[in-house]
C-alpha positions in Angstrom: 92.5 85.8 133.4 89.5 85.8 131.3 87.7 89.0 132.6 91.5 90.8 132.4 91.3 90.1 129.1 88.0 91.4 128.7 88.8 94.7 130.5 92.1 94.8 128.1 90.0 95.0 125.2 87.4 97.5 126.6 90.1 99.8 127.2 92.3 99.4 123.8 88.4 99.9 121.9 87.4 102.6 123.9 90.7 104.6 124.3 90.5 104.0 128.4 92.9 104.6 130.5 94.2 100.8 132.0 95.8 101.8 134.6 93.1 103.3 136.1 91.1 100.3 135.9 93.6 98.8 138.3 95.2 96.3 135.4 98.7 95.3 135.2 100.7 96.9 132.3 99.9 94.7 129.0 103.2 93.6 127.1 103.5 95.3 123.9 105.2 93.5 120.8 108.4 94.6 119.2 106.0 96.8 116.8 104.1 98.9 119.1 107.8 99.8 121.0 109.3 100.5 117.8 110.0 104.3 118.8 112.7 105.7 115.8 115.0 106.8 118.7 116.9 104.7 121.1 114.8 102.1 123.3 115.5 103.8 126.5 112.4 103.9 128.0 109.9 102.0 124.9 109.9 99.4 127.6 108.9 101.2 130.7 105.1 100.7 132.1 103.8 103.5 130.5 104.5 102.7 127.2 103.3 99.8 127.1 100.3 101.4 128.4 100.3 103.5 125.6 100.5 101.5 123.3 97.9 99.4 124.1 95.7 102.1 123.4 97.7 103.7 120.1 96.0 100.5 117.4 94.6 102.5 115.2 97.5 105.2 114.6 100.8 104.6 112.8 103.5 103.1 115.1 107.0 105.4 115.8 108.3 103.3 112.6 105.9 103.8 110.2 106.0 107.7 111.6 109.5 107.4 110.8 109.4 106.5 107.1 106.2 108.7 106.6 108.3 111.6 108.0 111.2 110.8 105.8 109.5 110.3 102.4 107.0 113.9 103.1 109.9 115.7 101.8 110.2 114.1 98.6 106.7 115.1 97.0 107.1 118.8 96.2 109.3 121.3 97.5 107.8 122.1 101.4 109.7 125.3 101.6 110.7 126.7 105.0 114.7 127.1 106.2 115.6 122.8 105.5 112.8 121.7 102.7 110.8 120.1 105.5 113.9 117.8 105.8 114.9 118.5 109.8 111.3 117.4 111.5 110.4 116.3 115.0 107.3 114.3 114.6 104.9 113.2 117.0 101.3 111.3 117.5 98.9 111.4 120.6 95.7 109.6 120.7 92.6 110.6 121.2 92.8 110.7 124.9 96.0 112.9 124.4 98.5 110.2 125.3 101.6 110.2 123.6 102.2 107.3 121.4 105.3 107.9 119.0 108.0 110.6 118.8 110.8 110.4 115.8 112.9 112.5 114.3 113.9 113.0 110.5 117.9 112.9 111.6 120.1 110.1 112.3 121.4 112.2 115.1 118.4 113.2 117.4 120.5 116.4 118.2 121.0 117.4 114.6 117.4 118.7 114.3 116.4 121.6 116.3 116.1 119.8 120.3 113.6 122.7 121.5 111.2 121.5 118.3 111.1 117.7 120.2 108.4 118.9 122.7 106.9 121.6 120.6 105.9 118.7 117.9 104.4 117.2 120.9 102.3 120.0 122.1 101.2 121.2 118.2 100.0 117.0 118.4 98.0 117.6 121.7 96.6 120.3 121.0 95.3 119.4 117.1 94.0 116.6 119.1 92.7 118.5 122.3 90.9 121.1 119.8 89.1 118.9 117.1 85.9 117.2 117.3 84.7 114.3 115.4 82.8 116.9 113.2 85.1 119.8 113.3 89.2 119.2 112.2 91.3 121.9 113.6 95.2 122.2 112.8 96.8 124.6 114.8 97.4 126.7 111.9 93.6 127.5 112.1 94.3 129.1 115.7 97.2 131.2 114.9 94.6 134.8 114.6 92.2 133.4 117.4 94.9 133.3 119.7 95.9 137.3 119.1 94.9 140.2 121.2 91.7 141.3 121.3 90.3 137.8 119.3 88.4 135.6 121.0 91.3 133.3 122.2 93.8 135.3 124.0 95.7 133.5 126.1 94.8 129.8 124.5 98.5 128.8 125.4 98.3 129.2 129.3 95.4 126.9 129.6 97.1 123.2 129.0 101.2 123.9 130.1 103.5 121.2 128.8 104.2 118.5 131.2 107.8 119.0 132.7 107.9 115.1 133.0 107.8 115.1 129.0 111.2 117.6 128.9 114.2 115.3 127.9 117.6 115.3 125.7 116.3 114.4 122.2 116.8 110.8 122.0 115.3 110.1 125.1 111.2 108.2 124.9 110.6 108.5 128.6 107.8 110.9 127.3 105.9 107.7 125.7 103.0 107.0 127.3 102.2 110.5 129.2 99.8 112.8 128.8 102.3 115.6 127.8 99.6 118.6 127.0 101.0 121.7 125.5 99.4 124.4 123.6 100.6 125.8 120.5 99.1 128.3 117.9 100.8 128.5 114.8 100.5 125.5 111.7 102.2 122.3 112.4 99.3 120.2 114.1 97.1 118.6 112.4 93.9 116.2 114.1 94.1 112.5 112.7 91.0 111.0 111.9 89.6 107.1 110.7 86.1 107.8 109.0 83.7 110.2 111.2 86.0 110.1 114.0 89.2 111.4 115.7 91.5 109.0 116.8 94.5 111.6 117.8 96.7 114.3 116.3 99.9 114.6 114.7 103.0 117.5 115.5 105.5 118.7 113.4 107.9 120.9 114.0 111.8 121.5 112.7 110.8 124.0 110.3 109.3 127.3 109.9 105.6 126.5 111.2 104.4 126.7 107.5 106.5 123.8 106.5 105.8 122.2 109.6 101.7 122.4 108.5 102.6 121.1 104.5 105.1 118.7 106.3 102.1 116.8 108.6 98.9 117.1 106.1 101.6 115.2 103.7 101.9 112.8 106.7 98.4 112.5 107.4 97.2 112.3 103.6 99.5 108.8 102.9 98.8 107.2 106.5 95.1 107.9 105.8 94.2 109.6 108.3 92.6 112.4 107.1 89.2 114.8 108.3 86.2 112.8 106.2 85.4 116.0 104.3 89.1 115.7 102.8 92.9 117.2 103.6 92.3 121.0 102.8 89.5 121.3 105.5 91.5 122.9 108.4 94.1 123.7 105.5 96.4 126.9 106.8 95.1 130.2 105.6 96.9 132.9 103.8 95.1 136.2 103.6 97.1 137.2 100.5 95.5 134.0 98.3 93.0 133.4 100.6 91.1 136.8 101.6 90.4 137.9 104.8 89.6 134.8 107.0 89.5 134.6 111.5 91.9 131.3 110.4 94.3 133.5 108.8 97.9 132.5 109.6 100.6 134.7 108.6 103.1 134.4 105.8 106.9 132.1 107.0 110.2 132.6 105.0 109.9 131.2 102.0 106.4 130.1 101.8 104.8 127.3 99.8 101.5 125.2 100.0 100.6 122.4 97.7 103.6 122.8 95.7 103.0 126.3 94.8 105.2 129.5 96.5 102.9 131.3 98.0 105.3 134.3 99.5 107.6 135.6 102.1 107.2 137.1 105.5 108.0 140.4 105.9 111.4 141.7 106.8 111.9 143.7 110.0 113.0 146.9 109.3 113.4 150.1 112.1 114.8 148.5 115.3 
């Protein structure tokens, strides 16, 4: 029982996969299975795994109240004000540790932005070192044709096992991968290193990036060379820049409007 212990704590320090180690699931208190959505699966072996290995990020209800008070600051912009979000947390090893939603009703919100948050949290997380933050704002030109990144998003597919109806948390505990290139991701960091990353989504993708560093910023959790470090990019305040991202509907960063996206016209 000792040396189970032992191992326990190796793996919750060292962000380990359990499991692997051949160890029974650990029991997670009421805290770590607070999820925000109904208890369906918080109590299922893999999230308690998960949560053994999620102590240093905020739980699903602490990502709930941070996710309902972003809004309040200054005006987000986007289509709802940053006020319809998906949010989601992975740790470092990419595991999926919370998932809310800013609605009462789970379906109120846009359902296809449930697994998108998730994939915008992997892959902050999946792209960031402990020296360089990366939000996938900062991907959006990479990941055009003829820069260097074409075809980012066909190299980590989401996990099918992670596709549920939106109050379902079977997805807690999986690895659910996913790559996305446009703002809404942020890497989550505790001093010189990364301890996960963060997703949100429900919004046009530029409220969905002032949305999360909002999140970030009061969890403290933020890059150790400050917020605006993998800060999205606007060439038209910003200059010409390879993290460019383009402009959203109704535009805003750090309280400021920033512009519009421009209208299709000729089809």
């Amino acid at each position: 029982m000792i040396k189970q212990k032992w191992l326990w704590a190796f793996c919750v320090l060292t962000f380990a996969a359990c499991d692997r180690l051949g160890l029974p699931p650990q029991p997670a208190s009421p805290r770590e299975t607070t999820s925000g959505l109904p208890r369906s699966a918080s109590d299922t072996p893999g999230a308690q795994r998960a949560t053994s290995a999620c102590g240093q990020l905020p739980t699903a209800a602490e990502l709930k109240r941070l996710l309902s008070e972003s809004p309040n600051s200054v005006e987000a912009g986007g289509l709802f004000s940053g006020r319809m979000e998906w949010a989601a947390i992975v740790n470092r090893a990419g595991v999926l540790c919370a998932l809310v939603v800013a609605t009462e009703d789970a379906a109120a919100a846009w359902p296809g932005s449930r697994t998108i948050a998730i994939a915008k949290a992997s892959t902050a997380n999946a792209f960031s070192t402990d020296s360089l933050p990366m939000s996938t704002a900062r991907l959006y030109t990479f990941s055009q044709p003829g820069h260097s990144l074409w075809g980012i998003a066909n190299g980590n597919p989401l996990n099918p096992a992670c596709l549920s109806t939106p109050g379902d948390t079977a997805a807690i505990g999986k690895i659910c991968g996913g790559t996305i290139a446009f703002g809404g991701g942020v890497p989550l960091y505790r001093g010189q290193t990364r301890v996960g990353g963060l997703g949100v989504s429900g919004d046009t993708s530029c409220a969905d990036h002032e949305i999360a560093k909002r999140i970030r910023s009061a969890a403290g959790l933020d890059p150790a060379k400050g917020a605006a470090v993998d800060d999205i990019q606007y060439t038209k305040v910003d200059g010409a820049t390879p993290f460019a991202h383009p402009l959203c509907p109704n535009t805003w960063r750090d309280g400021k409007k920033i512009g519009d996206e421009s209208p299709g016209a000729g089809y």
